[in-house]
C-alpha positions, 0 to 999 in steps of 0.5 A, spaced: 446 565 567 445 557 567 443 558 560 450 560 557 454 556 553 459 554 558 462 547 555 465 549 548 466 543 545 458 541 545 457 539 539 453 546 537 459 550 539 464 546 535 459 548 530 458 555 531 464 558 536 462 564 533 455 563 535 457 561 542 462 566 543 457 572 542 453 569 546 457 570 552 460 576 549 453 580 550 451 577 556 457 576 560 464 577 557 468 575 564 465 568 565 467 562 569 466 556 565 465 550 572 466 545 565 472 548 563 475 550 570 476 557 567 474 564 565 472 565 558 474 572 556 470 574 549 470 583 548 476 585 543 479 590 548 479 585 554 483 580 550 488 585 547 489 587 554 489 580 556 495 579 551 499 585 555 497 583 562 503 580 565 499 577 570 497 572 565 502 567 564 504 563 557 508 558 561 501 554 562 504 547 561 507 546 566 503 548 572 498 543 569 503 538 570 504 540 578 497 540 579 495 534 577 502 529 577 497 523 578 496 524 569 497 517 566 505 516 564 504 517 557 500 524 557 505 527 562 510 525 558 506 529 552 506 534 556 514 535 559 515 534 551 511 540 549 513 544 556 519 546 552 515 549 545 517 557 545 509 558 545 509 557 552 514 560 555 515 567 559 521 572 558 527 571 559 526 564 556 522 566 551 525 572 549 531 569 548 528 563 543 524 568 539 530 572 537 534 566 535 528 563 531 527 570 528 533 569 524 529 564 520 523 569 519 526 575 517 521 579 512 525 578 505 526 571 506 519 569 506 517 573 501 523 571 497 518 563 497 512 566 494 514 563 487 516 556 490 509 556 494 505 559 487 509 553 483 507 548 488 500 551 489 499 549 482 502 542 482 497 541 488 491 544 483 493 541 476 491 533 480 486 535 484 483 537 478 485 531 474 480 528 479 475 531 476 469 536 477 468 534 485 474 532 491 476 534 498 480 540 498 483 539 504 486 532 502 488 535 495 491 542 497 489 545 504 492 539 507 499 537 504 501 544 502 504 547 509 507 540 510 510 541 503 512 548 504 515 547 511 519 541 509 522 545 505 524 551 509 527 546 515 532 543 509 528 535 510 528 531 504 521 531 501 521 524 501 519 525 509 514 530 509 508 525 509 512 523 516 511 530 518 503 529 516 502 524 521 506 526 526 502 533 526 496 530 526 498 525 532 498 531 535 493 535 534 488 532 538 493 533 545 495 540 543 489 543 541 484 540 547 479 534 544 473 532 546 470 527 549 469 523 542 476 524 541 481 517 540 482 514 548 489 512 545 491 520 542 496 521 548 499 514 547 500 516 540 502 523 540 508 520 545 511 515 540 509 521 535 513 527 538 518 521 539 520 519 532 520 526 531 524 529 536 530 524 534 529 525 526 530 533 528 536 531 532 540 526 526 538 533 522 540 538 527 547 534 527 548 534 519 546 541 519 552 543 524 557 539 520 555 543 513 550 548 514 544 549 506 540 554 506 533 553 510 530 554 516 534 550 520 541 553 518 538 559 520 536 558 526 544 554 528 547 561 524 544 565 529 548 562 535 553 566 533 555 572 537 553 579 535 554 586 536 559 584 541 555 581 546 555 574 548 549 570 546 547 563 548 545 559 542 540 555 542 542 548 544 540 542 541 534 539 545 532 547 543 533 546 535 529 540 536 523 543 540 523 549 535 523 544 529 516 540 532 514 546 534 515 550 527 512 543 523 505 543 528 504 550 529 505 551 522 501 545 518 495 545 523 494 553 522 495 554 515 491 548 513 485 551 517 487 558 514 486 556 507 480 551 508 476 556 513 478 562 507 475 557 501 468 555 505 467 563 507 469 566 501 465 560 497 458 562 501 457 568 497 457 567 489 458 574 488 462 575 494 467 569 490 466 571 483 469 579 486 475 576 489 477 571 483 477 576 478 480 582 482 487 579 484 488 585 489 482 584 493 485 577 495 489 580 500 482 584 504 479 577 502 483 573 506 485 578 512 477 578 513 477 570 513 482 569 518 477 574 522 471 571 521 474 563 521 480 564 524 485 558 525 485 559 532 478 560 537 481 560 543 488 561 547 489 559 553 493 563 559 495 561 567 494 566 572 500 568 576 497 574 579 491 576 583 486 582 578 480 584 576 477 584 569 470 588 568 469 587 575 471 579 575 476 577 580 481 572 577 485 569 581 492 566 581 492 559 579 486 559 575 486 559 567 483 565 562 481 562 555 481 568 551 476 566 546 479 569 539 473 568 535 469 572 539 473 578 540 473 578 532 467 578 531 465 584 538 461 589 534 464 595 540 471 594 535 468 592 528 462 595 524 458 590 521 462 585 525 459 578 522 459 581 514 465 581 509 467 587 509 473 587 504 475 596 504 475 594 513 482 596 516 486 591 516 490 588 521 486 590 527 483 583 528 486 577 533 487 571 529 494 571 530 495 573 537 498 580 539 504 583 544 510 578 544 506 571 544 504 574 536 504 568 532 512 568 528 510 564 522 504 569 521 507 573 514 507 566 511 501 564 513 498 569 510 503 568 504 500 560 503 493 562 504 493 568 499 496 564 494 492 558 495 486 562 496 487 567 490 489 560 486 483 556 488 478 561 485 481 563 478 483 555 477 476 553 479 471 556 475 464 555 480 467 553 486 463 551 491 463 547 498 458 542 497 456 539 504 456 540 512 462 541 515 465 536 519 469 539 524 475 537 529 473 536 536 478 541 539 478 547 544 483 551 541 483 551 533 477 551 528 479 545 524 475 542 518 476 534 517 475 535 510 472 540 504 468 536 500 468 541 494 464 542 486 466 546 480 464 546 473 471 546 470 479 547 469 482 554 469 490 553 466 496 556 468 498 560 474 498 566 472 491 571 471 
């Protein structure tokens, strides 16, 4: 098995993780990668498990840090910062953090956003147009949409959201894996980044205590209040601001995936493009199957806490299991067809947002935001079309395009169909 694709950050599996992912999917679904000094588990069934499994751990930062204490100064620190996110904590903790932060995603809150994020949909195409019949869809709407949108729902004044940008973007490098071309500096600079961030939160954490709005924030702060009776702790201030960083970087980096992904997917086939531009009800199918195809996220990662066997593979505690999204997504023993664009297949069966109690929070607006986007892109963009190769991220976990540099052949007006 030396043949296999065992380091995911080569240049071909950033390029093709699908590629990558079914190849060890056939082959050998439970592999040890000595490269990344972890088992790579790419069958449906075995990651939806594995999602269950409580011998596998959310809590993975943290023993990261215990095991290698000789981490340069600024990438421990990085890392005791990102420790304290709810994504990667186990219950109680995370059960008590995630029904505190549920309040500030409750279904009709969400839905309630989707003619603010229509109208902003449409300010960022109205420019974007206005630069003519070529321009990078990223930097023009992928990109600044999300910032714009949780700015908002966190109550920061939108002076600041180009501020959110650059912390996000700091960020990703660390938290999402990057390969060995990334920046040597990126710890150093995602420190001073999570820094700044963290001490905007807490002046923003204090105002809001002293007079509640109406965002996401406050929400999360109203939540403390006893309910039912019974005594729940709130969250505390180095928790509000913990989940704002959090909600601001899992926010942006994902939905500007999900949107650019779903265009150069959706955009591939003319036919396939011009069926979803002019039937509104197919955008929904259309972007459920992106995010199953070329979904923001490729792999998660998991700290074994408990010895098990997986298709007769031992896993040993202290070991790690990247479970690889991509390549459940795409296993043929779950989807018919599974590398074709099926927009009648059942949806909300793929992964791309996790499953069990870890599910992604944020899931329902990130679909809103993407379908939007998507459904405006098309209907305003007569002809649109990736023009050129991808240039894609070096990073483990997330599918991320540094831009989408895009053709089309006029201006549709207006945001309704």
């Amino acid at each position: 098995m030396n043949d296999l694709p065992d380091d995911l950050l080569t240049p071909e599996a950033v390029a093709d993780p699908d590629g990558a992912a079914a190849v060890l999917r056939d082959a050998d679904p439970v592999h040890w990668s000595p490269t990344h000094r972890a088992w790579l588990v790419t069958r449906y069934d075995d990651v939806v498990a594995s999602f269950r499994n409580p011998a596998l751990s959310s809590d993975r930062v943290r023993p990261l840090m215990s095991a290698q204490r000789e981490r340069p100064a600024a990438e421990h620190r990085v890392l005791g910062l990102i420790s304290e996110w709810m994504v990667v904590t186990d219950p109680p903790a995370h059960t008590r953090l995630r029904r505190l932060a549920g309040a500030a995603f409750k279904q009709q809150q969400i839905a309630a956003m989707e003619q603010r994020i229509q109208t902003l949909v449409d300010e960022l195409v109205d420019a974007f147009l206005a630069g003519g019949p070529r321009g990078d869809l990223v930097a023009g709407v992928a990109y600044p949409l999300p910032a714009i949108v949780i700015a908002e729902m966190l109550g920061a004044p939108p002076v600041d959201r180009d501020r959110f940008r650059a912390w996000s973007d700091e960020l990703a490098l660390v938290a999402f894996g990057a390969g060995g071309d990334a920046r040597p500096d990126r710890h150093e600079r995602a420190l001073r980044g999570l820094e700044e961030m963290a001490a905007y939160f807490r002046a923003l954490v204090a105002e809001r205590r002293a007079a509640p709005a109406g965002d996401m924030l406050s929400a999360m702060i109203a939540g403390d209040t006893p309910s039912g009776g019974v005594e729940e702790h709130g969250l505390t201030d180095d928790e509000l601001v913990g989940m704002c960083a959090l909600l601001l970087f899992a926010g942006h980096e994902t939905t500007t995936n999900s949107i650019a992904n779903a265009v150069r997917l959706l955009t591939a086939d003319p036919a396939l493009r011009d069926r979803v531009r002019d039937d509104p009800a197919l955008v929904g199918p259309a972007v459920e199957e992106s995010l199953r195809l070329a979904g923001p996220i490729k792999v998660l990662v998991r700290w074994v806490v408990g010895d098990h066997e997986l298709r007769g593979r031992r896993i040993r505690a202290g070991e790690r299991v990247y479970l690889l999204l991509c390549g459940a997504n795409r296993d043929p023993e779950r989807f018919a067809d599974p590398d074709v664009v099926d927009l009648a297949r059942e949806r909300a069966t793929h992964v791309a947002f996790g499953r069990g109690i870890h599910a992604c929070i944020g899931a329902q607006l990130a679909r809103l935001e993407t379908r939007i986007a998507v459904g405006t892109l098309l209907r305003r963009l007569p002809g649109l079309r990736v023009d050129g190769d991808p240039a894609w991220l070096p990073t483990l976990a997330s599918r991320a395009q540094e831009s989408l540099p895009v053709v089309h052949e006029g201006a549709g007006a207006g945001s309704a169909p």
